[in-house]
The first five atom37 places (N, CA, C, CB, O) and aatype in JSON, in Angstrom:
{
  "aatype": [20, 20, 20, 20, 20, 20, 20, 20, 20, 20, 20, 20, 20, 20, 20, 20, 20, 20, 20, 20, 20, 20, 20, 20, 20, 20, 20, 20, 20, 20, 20, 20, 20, 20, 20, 20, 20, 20, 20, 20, 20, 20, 20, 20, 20, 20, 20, 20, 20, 20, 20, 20, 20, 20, 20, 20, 20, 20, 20, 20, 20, 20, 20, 20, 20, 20, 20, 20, 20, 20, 20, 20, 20, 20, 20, 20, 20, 20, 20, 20, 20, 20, 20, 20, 20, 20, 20, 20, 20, 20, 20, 20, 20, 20, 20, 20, 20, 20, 20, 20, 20, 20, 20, 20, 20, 20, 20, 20, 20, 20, 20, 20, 20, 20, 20, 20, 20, 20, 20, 20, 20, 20, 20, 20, 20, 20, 20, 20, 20, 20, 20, 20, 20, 20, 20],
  "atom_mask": [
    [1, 1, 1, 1, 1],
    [1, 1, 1, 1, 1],
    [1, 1, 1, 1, 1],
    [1, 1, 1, 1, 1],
    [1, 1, 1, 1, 1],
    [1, 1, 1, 1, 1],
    [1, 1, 1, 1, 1],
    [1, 1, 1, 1, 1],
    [1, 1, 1, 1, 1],
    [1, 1, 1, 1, 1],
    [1, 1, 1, 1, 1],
    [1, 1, 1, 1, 1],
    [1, 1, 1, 1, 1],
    [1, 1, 1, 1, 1],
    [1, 1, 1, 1, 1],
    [1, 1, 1, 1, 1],
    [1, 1, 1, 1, 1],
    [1, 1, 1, 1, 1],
    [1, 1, 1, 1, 1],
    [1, 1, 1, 1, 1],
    [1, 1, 1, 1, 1],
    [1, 1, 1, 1, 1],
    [1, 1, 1, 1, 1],
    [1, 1, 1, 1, 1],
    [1, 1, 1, 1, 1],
    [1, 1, 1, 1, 1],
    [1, 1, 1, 1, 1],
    [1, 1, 1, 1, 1],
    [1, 1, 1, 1, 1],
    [1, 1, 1, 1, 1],
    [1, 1, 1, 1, 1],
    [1, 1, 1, 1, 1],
    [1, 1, 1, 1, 1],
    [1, 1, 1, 1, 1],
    [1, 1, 1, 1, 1],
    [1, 1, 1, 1, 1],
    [1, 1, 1, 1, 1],
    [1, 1, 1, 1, 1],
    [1, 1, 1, 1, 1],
    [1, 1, 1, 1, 1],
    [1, 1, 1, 1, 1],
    [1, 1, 1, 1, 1],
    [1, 1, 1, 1, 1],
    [1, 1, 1, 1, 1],
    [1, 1, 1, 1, 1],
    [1, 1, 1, 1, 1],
    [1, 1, 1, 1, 1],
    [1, 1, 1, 1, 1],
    [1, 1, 1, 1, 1],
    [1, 1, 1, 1, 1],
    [1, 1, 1, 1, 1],
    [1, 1, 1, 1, 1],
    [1, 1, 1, 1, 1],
    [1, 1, 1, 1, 1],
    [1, 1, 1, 1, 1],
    [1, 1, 1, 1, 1],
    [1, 1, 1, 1, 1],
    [1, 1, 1, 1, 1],
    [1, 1, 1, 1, 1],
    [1, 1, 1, 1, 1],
    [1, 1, 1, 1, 1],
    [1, 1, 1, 1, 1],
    [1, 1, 1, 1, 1],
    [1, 1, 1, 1, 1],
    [1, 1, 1, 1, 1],
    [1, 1, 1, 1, 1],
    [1, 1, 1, 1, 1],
    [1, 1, 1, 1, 1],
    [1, 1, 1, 1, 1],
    [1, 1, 1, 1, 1],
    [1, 1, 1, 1, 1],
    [1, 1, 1, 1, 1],
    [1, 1, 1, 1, 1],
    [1, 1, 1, 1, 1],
    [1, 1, 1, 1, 1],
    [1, 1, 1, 1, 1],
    [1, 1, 1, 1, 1],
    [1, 1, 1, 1, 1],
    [1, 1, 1, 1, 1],
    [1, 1, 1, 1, 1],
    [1, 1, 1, 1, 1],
    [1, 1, 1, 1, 1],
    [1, 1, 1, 1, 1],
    [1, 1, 1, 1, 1],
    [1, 1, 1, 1, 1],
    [1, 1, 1, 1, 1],
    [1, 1, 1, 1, 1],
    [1, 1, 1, 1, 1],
    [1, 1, 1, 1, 1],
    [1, 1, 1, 1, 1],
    [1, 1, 1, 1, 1],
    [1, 1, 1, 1, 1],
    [1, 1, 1, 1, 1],
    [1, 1, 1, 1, 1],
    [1, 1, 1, 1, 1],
    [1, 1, 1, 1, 1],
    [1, 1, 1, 1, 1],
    [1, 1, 1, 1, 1],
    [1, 1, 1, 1, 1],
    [1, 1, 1, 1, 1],
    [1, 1, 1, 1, 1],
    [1, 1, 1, 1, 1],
    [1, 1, 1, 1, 1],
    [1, 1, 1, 1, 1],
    [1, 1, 1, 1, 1],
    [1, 1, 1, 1, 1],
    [1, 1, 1, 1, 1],
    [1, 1, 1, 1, 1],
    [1, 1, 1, 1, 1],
    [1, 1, 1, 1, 1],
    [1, 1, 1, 1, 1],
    [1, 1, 1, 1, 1],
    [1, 1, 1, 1, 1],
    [1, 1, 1, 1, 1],
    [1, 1, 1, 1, 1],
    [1, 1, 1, 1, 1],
    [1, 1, 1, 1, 1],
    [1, 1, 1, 1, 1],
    [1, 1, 1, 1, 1],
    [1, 1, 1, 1, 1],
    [1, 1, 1, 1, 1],
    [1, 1, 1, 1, 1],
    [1, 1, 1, 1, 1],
    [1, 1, 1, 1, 1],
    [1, 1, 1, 1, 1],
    [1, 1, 1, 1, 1],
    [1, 1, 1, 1, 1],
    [1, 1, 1, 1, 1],
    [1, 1, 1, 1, 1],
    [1, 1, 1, 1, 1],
    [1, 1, 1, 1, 1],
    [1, 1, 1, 1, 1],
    [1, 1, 1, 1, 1],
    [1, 1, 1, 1, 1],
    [1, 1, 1, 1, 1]
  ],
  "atom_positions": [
    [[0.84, -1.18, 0.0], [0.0, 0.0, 0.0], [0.89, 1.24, 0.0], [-0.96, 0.0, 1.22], [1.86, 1.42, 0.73]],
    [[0.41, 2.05, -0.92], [1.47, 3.76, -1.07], [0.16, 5.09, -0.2], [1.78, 4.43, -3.74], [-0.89, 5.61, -0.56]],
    [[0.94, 5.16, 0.93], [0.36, 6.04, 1.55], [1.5, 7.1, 2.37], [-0.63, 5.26, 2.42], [2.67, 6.73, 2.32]],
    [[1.33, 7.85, 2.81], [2.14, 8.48, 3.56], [1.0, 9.13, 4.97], [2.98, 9.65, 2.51], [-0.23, 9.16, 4.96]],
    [[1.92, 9.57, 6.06], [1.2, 9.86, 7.34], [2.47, 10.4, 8.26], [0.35, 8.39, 8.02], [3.19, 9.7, 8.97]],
    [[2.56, 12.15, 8.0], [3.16, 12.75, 8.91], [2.72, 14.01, 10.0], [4.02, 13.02, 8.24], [1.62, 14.45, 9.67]],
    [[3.07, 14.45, 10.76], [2.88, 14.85, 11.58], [4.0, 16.28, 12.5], [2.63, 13.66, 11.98], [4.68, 16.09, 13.51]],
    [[3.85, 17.56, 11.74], [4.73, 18.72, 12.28], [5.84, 18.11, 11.48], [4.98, 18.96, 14.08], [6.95, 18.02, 12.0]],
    [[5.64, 17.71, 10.38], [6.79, 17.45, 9.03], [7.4, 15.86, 9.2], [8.38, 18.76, 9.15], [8.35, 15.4, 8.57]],
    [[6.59, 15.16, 10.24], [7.77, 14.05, 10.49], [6.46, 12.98, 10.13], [8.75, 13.94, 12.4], [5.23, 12.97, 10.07]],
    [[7.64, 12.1, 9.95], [6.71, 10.57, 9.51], [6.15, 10.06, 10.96], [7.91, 9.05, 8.69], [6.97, 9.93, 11.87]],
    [[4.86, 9.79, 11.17], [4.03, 9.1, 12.61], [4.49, 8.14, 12.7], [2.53, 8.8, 12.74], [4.91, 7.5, 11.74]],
    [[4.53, 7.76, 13.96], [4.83, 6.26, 14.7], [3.79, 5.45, 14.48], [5.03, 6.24, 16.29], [2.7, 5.69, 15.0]],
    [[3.93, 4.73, 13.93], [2.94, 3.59, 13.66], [1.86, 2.94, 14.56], [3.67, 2.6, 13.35], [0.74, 2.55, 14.26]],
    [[2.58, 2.93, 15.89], [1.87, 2.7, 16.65], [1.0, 3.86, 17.51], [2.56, 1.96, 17.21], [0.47, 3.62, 18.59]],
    [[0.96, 4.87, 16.97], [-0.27, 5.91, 17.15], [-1.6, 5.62, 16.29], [0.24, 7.42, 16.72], [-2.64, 6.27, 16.39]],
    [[-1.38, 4.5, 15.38], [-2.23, 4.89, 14.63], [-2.93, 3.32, 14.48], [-1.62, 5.73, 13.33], [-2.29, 2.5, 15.14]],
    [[-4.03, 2.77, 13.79], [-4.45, 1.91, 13.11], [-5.09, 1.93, 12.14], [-4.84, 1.4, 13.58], [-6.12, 2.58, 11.94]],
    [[-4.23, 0.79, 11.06], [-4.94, 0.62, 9.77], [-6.05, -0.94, 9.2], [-3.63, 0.77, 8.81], [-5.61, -2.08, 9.04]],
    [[-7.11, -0.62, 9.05], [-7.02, -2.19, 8.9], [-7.44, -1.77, 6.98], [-8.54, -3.46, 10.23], [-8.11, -0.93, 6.37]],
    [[-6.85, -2.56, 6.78], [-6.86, -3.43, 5.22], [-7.81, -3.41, 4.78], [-6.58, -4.8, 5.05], [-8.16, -2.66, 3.87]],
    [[-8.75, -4.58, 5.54], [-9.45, -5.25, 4.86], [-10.75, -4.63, 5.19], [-9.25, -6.63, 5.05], [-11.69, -5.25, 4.69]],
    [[-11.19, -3.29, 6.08], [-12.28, -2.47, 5.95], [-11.69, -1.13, 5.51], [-13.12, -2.4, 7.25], [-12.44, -0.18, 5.71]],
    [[-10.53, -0.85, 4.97], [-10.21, 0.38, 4.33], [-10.55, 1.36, 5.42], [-11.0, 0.62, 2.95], [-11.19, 2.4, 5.25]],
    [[-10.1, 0.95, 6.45], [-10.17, 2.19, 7.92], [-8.93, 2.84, 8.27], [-10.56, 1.47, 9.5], [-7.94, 2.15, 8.5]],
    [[-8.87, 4.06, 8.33], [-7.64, 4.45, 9.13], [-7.94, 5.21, 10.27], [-6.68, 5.21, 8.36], [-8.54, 6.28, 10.21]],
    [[-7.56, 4.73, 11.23], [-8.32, 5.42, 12.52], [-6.75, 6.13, 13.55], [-9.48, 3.78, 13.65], [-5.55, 5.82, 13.56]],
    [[-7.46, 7.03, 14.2], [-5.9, 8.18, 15.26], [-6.88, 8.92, 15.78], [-4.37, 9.52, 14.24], [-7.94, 9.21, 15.21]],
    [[-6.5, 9.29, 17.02], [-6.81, 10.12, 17.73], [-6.01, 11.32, 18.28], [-7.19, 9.51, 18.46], [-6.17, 11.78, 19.41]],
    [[-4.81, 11.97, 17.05], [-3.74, 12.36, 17.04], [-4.23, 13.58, 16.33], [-2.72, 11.47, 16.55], [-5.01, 13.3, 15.42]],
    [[-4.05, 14.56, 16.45], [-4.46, 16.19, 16.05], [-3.28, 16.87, 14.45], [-3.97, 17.4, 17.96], [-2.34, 16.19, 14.03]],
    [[-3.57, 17.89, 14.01], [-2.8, 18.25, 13.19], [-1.33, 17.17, 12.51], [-2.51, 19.42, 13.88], [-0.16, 16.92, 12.81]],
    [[-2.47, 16.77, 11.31], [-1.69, 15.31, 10.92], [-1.74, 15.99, 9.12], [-2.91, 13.28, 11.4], [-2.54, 16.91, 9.0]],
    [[-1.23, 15.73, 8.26], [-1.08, 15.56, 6.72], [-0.85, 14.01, 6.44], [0.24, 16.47, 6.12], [0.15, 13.4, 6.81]],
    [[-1.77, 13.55, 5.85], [-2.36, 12.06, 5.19], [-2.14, 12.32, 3.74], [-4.18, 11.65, 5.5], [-2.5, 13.38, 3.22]],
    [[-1.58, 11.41, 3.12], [-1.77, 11.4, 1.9], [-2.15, 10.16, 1.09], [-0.79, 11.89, 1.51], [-1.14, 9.5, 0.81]],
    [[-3.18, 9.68, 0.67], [-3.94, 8.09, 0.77], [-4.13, 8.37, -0.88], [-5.77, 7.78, 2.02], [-4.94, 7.73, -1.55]],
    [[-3.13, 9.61, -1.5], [-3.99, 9.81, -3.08], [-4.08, 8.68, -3.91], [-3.28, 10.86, -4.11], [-5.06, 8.83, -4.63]],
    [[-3.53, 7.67, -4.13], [-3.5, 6.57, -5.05], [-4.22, 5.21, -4.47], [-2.0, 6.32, -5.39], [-3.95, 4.08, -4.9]],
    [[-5.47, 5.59, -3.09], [-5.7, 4.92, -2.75], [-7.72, 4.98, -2.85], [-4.76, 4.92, -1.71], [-8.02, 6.15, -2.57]],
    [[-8.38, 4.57, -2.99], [-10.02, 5.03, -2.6], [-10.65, 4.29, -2.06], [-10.93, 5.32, -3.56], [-10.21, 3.14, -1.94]],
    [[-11.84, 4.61, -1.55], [-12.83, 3.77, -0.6], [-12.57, 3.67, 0.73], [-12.94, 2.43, -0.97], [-12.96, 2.74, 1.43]],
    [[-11.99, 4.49, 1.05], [-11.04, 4.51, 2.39], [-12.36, 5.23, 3.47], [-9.23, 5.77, 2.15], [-13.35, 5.85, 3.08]],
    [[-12.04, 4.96, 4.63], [-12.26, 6.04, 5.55], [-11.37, 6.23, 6.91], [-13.61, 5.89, 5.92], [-10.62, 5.47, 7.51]],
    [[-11.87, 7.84, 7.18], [-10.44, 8.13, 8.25], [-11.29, 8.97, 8.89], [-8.74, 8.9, 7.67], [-12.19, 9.73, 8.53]],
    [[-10.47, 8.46, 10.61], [-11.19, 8.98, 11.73], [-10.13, 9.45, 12.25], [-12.01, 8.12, 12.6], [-9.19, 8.75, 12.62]],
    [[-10.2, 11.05, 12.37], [-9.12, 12.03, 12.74], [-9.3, 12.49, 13.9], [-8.97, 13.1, 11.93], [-10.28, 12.17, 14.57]],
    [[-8.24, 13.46, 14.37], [-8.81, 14.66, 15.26], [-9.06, 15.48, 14.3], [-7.91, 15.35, 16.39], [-9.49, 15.28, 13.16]],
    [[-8.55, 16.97, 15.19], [-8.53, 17.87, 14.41], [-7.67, 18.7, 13.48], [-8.88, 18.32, 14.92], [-6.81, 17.87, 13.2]],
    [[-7.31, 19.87, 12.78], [-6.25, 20.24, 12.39], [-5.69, 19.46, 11.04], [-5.49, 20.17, 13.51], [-4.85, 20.1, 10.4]],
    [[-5.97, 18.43, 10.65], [-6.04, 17.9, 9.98], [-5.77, 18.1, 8.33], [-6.8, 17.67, 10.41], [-6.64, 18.79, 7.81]],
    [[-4.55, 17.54, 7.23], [-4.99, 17.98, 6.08], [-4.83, 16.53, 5.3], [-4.17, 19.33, 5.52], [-4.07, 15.68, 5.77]],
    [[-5.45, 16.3, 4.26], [-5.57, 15.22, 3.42], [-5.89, 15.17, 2.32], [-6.11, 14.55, 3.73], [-6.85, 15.85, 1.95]],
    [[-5.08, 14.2, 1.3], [-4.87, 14.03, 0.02], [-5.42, 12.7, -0.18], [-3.48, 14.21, -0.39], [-4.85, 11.75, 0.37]],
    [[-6.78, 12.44, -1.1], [-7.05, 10.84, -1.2], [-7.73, 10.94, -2.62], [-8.16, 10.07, 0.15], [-8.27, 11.84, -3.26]],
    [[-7.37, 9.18, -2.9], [-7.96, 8.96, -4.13], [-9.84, 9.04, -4.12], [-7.34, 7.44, -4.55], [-10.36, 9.89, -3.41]],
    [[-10.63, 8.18, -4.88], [-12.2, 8.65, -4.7], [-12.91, 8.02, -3.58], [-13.08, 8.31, -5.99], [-12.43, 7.22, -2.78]],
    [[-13.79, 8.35, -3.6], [-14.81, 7.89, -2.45], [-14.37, 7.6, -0.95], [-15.42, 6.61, -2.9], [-14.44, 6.48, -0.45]],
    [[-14.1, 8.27, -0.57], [-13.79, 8.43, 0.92], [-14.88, 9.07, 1.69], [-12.53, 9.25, 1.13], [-15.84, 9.78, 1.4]],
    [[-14.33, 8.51, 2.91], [-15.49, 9.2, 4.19], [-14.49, 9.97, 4.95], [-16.44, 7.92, 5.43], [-13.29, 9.74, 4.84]],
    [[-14.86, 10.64, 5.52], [-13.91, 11.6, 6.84], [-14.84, 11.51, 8.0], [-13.58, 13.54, 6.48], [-16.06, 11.63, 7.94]],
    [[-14.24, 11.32, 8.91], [-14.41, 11.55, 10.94], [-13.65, 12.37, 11.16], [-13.97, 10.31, 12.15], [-12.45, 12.16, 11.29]],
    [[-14.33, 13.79, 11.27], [-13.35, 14.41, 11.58], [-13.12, 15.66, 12.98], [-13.2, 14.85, 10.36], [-14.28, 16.0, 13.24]],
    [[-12.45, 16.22, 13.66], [-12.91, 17.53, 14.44], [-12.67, 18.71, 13.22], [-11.82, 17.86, 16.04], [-12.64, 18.42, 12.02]],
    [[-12.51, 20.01, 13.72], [-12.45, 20.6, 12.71], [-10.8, 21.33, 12.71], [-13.72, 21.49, 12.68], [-9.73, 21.01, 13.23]],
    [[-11.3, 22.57, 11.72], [-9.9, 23.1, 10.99], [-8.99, 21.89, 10.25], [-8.86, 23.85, 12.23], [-7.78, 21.76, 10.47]],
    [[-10.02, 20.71, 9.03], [-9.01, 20.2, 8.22], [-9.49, 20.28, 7.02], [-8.58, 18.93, 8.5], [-10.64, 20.39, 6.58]],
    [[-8.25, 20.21, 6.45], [-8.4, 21.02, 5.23], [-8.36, 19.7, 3.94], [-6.95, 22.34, 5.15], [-7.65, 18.76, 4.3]],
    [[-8.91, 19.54, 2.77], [-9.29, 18.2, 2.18], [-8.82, 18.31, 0.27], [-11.27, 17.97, 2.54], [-8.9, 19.32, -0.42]],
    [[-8.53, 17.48, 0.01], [-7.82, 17.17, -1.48], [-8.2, 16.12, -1.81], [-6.37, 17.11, -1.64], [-7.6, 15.13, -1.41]],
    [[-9.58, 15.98, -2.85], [-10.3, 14.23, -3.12], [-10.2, 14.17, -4.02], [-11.69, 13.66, -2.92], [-10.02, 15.11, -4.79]],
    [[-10.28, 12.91, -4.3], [-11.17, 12.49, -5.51], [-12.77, 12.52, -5.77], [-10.88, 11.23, -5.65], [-13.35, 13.3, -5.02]],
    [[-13.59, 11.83, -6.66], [-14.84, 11.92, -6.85], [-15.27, 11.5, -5.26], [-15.35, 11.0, -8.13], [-14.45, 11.08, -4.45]],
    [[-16.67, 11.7, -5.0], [-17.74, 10.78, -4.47], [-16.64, 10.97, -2.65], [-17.9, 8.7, -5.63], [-15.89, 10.1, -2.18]],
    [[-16.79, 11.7, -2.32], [-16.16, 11.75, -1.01], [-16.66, 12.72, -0.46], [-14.81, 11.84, -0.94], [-16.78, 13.81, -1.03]],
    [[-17.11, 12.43, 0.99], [-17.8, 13.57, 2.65], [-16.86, 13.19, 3.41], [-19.59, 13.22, 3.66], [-16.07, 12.28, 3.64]],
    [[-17.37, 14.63, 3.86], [-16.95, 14.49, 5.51], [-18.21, 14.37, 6.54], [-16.05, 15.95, 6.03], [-19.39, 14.68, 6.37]],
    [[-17.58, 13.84, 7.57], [-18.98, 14.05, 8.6], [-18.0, 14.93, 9.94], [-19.95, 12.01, 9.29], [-17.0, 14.43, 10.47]],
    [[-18.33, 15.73, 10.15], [-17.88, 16.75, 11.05], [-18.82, 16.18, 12.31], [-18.18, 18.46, 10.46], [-20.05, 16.2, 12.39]],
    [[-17.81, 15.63, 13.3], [-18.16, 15.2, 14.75], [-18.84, 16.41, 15.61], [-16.75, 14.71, 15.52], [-19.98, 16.21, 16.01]],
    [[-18.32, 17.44, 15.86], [-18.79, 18.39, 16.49], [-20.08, 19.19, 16.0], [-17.8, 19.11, 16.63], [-20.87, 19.78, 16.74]],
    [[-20.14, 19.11, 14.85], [-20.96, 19.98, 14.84], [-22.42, 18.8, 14.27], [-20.35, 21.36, 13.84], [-23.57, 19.13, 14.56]],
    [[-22.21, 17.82, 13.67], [-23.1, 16.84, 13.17], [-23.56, 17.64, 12.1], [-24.19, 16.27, 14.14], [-24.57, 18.32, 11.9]],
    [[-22.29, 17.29, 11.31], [-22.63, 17.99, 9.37], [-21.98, 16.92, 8.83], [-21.75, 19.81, 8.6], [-20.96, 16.35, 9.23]],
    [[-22.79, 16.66, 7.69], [-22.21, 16.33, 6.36], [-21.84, 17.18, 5.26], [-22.96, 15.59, 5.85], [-22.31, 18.32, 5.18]],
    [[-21.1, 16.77, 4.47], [-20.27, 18.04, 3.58], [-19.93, 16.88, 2.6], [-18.66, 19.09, 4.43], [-19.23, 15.92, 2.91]],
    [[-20.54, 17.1, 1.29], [-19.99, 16.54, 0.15], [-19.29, 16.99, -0.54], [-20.58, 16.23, -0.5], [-19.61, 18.13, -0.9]],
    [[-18.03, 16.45, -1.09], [-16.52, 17.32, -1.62], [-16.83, 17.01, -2.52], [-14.94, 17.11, -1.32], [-17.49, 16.01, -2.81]],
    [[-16.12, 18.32, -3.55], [-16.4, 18.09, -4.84], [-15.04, 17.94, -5.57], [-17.28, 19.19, -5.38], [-14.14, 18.67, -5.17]],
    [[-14.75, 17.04, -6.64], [-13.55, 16.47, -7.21], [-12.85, 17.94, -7.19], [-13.73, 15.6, -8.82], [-13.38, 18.97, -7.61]],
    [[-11.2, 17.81, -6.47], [-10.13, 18.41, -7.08], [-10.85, 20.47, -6.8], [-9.96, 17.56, -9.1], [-10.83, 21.47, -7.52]],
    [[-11.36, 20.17, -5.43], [-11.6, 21.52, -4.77], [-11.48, 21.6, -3.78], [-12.55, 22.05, -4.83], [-12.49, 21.63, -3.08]],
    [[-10.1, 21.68, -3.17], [-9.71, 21.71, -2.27], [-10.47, 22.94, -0.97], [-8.46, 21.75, -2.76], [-10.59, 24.13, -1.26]],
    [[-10.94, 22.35, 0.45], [-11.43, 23.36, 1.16], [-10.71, 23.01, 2.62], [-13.1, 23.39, 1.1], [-9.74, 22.32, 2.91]],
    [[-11.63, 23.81, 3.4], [-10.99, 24.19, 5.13], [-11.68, 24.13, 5.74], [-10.46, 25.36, 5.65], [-12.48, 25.06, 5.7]],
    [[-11.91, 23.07, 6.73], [-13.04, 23.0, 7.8], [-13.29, 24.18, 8.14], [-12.8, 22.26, 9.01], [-12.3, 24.83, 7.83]],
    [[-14.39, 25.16, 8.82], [-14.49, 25.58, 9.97], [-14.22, 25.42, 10.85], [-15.02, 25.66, 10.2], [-14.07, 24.22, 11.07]],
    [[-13.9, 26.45, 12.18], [-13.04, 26.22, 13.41], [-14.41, 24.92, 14.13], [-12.64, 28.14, 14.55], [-15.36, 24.35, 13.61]],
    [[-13.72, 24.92, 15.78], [-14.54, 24.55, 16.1], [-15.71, 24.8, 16.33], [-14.28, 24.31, 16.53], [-15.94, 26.01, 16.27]],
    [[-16.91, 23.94, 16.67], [-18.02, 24.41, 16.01], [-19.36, 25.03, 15.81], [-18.11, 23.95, 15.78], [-20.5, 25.21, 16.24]],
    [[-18.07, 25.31, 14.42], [-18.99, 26.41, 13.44], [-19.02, 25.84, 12.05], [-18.27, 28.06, 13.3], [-18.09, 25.94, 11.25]],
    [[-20.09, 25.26, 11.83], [-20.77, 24.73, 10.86], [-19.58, 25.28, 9.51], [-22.52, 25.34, 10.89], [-18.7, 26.13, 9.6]],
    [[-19.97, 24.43, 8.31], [-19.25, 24.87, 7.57], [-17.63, 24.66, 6.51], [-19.34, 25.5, 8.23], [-16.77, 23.86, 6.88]],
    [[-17.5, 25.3, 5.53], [-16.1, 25.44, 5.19], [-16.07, 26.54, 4.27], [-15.48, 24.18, 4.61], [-16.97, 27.1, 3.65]],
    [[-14.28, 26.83, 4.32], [-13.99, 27.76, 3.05], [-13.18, 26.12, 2.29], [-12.64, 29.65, 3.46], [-12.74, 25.02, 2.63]],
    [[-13.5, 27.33, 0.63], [-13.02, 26.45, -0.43], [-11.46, 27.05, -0.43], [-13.95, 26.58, -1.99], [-11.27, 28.26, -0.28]],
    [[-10.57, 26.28, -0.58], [-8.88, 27.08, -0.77], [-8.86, 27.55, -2.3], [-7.27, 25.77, -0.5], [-9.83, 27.37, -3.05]],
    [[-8.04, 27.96, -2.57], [-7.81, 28.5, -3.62], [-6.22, 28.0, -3.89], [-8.16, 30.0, -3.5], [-5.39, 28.6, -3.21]],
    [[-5.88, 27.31, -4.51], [-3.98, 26.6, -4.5], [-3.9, 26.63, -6.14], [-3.63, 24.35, -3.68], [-4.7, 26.44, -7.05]],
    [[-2.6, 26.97, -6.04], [-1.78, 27.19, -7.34], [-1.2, 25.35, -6.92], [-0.27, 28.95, -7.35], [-1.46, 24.73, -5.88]],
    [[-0.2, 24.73, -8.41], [0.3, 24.21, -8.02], [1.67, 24.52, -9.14], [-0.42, 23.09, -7.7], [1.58, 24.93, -10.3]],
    [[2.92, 24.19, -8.39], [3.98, 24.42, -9.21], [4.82, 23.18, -9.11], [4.7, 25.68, -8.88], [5.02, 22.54, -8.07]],
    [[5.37, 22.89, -10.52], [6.11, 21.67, -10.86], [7.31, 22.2, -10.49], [6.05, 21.09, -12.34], [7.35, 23.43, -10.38]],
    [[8.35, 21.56, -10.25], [10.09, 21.82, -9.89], [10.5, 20.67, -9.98], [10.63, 22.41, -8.42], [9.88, 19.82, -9.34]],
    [[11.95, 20.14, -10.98], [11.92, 18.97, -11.33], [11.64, 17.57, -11.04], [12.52, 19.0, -11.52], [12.3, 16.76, -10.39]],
    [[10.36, 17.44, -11.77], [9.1, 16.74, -11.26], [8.53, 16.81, -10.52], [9.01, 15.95, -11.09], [7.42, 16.36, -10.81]],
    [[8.61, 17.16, -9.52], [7.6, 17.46, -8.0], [7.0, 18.3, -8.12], [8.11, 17.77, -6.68], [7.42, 19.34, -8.62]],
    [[5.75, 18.11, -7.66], [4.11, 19.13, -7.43], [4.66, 20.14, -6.4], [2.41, 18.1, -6.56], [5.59, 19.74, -5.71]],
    [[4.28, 21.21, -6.24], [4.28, 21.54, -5.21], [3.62, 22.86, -5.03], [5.38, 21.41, -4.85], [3.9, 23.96, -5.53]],
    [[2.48, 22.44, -4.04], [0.86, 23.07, -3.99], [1.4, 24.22, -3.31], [-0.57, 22.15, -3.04], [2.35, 24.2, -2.53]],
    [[0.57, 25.48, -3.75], [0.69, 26.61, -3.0], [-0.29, 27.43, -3.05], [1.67, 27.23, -3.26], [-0.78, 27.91, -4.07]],
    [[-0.72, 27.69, -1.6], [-2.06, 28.83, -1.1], [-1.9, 30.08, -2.47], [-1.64, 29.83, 1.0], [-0.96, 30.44, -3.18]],
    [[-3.11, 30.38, -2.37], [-3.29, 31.96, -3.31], [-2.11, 33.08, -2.98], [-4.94, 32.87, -2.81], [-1.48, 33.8, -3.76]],
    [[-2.04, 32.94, -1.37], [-1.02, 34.32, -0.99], [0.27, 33.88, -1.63], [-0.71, 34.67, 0.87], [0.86, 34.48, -2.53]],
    [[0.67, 32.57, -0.94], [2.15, 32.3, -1.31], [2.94, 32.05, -3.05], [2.34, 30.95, -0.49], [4.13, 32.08, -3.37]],
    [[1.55, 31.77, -3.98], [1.02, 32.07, -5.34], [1.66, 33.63, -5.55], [-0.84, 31.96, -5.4], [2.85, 33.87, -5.77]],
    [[0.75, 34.47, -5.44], [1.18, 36.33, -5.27], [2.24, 36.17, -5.18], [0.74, 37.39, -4.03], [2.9, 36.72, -6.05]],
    [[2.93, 35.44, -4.25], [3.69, 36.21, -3.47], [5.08, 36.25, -4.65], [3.92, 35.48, -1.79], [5.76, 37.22, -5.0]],
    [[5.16, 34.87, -5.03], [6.16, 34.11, -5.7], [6.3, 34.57, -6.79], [6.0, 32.85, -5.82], [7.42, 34.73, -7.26]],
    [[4.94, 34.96, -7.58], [4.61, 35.42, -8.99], [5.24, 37.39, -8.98], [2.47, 35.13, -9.26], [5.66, 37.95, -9.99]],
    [[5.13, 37.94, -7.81], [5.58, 39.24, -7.92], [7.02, 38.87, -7.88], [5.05, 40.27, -6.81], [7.58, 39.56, -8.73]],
    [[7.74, 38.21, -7.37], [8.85, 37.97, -7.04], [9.85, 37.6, -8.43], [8.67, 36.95, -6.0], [11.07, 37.7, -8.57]],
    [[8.76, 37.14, -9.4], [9.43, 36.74, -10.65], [9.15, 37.14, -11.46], [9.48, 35.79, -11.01], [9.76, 36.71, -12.45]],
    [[8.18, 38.12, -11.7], [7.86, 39.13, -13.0], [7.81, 40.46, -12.41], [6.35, 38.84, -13.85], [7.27, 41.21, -13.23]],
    [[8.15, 41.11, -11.3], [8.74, 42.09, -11.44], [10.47, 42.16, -11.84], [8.37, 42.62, -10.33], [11.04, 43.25, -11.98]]
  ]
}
């Protein structure tokens, strides 16, 4: 399985976490995490909060809030605190609401290639980069 699961830039201890296989669960009770499950679908993940994630289609989310989401087709969240559902729409990346407060913003991300590597960037840091190279 090609997944990744870090945490304040570092790869998680394994044993914070559980995966099972064979119900496509990933379950933590571990706060401000980056998941990346993109080449994977049908998954579901039970988070805290703070949260950001990259997955292939049809996923479910458990989540608290402030996380921010990157899907494929046919994928919700169900927001614990506040008892919402939120259907994501392909390749529109958004941002929970704090805690709760119903809701999300949609992000707005540039993405820039550098030899071969993606590498996603907010609207500001977008500006920021783009004044930096055409002035």
């Amino acid at each position: 399985m090609n997944y990744s699961i870090t945490q304040n830039g570092k790869a998680l201890d394994p044993s914070k976490y559980t995966i099972d296989e064979k119900t496509k669960t990933f379950s933590i009770n571990e706060d401000n995490l980056i998941l990346d499950f993109s080449n994977l679908n049908n998954w579901t993940f039970k988070t805290g909060s703070g949260c950001t994630f990259k997955t292939g289609p049809s996923c479910t989310f458990k989540t608290g809030s402030g996380c921010a989401f990157k899907t494929g087709p046919s994928c919700v969240v169900i927001r614990r605190d506040v008892f919402e559902v939120i259907e994501l729409k392909e390749d529109q990346p958004i941002k929970l609401n704090k805690y709760n407060i119903k809701g999300y913003t949609a992000i707005k991300s540039h993405v820039v290639t550098i030899d071969g590597k993606d590498i996603e960037l907010s609207e500001e840091s977008f500006n920021n980069l783009k004044k930096q190279l055409c002035d």
